[in-house]
N, C-alpha and C positions, 0 to 999 in steps of 0.2 A: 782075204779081201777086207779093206778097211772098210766098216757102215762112216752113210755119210748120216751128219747130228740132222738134228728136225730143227724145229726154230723153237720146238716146247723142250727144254731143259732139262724138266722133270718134272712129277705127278704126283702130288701125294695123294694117297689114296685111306680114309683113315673113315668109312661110311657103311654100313650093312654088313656086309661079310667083313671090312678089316676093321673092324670099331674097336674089336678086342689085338688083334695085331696090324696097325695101320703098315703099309707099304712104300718106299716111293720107287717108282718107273723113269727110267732114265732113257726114252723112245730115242729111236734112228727114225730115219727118214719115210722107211714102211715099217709099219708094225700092224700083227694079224695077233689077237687074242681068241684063246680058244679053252673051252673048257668042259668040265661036266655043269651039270646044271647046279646051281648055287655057289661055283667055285670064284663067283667076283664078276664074272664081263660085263652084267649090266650095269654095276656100281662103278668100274671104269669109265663105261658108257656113261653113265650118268653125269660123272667127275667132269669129264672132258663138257661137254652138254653144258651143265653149270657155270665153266669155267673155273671152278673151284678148284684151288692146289694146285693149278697151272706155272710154274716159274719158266718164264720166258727168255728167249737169249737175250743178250746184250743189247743187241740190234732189233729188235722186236717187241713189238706193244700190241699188247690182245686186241684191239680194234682194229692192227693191222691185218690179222689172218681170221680168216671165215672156217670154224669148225664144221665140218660135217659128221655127222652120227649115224653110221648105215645099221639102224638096228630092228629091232620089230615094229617099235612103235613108229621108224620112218614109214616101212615098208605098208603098215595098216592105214598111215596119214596118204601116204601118196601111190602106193600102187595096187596094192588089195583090192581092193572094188575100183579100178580105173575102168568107171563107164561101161560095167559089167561088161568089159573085158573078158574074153575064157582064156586061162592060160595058168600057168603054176606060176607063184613069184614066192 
């Protein structure tokens, strides 16, 4: 099955963990990063967040797409003490 492109081109990634071997990510349409702990995802995370190292398609200009970053620091900003909520997030 062909992946279909993103409208982000690709990532360089060249910050904490890849400072001494920077990266680039060449993302499809879904992409799920996973790792042990220190192996990069927040510094992608981060990347993306930034917007930094972002190369965009042809047809797209980073004002036109809204990054979302589902990561801890989301999850503590918006749903961790949601109105002392009881629940696992």
């Amino acid at each position: 099955m062909k992946k279909i492109p993103a409208s982000i081109q690709s990532l360089h990634i060249d910050g904490a963990t890849y400072k001494l071997n920077p990266v680039t990510i060449t993302p499809t349409f879904i992409n799920f990063f996973y790792g042990n702990n220190g192996s990069g995802k927040s510094t992608i995370a981060e990347t993306l967040k930034n917007s930094s190292g972002i190369t965009w398609s042809n047809n797209t200009a980073s004002q036109d797409c809204k990054l979302y970053v589902y990561n801890a620091d989301y999850i503590k900003a918006n749903l961790a003490n949601y109105d002392n909520l009881p629940g696992v997030f």
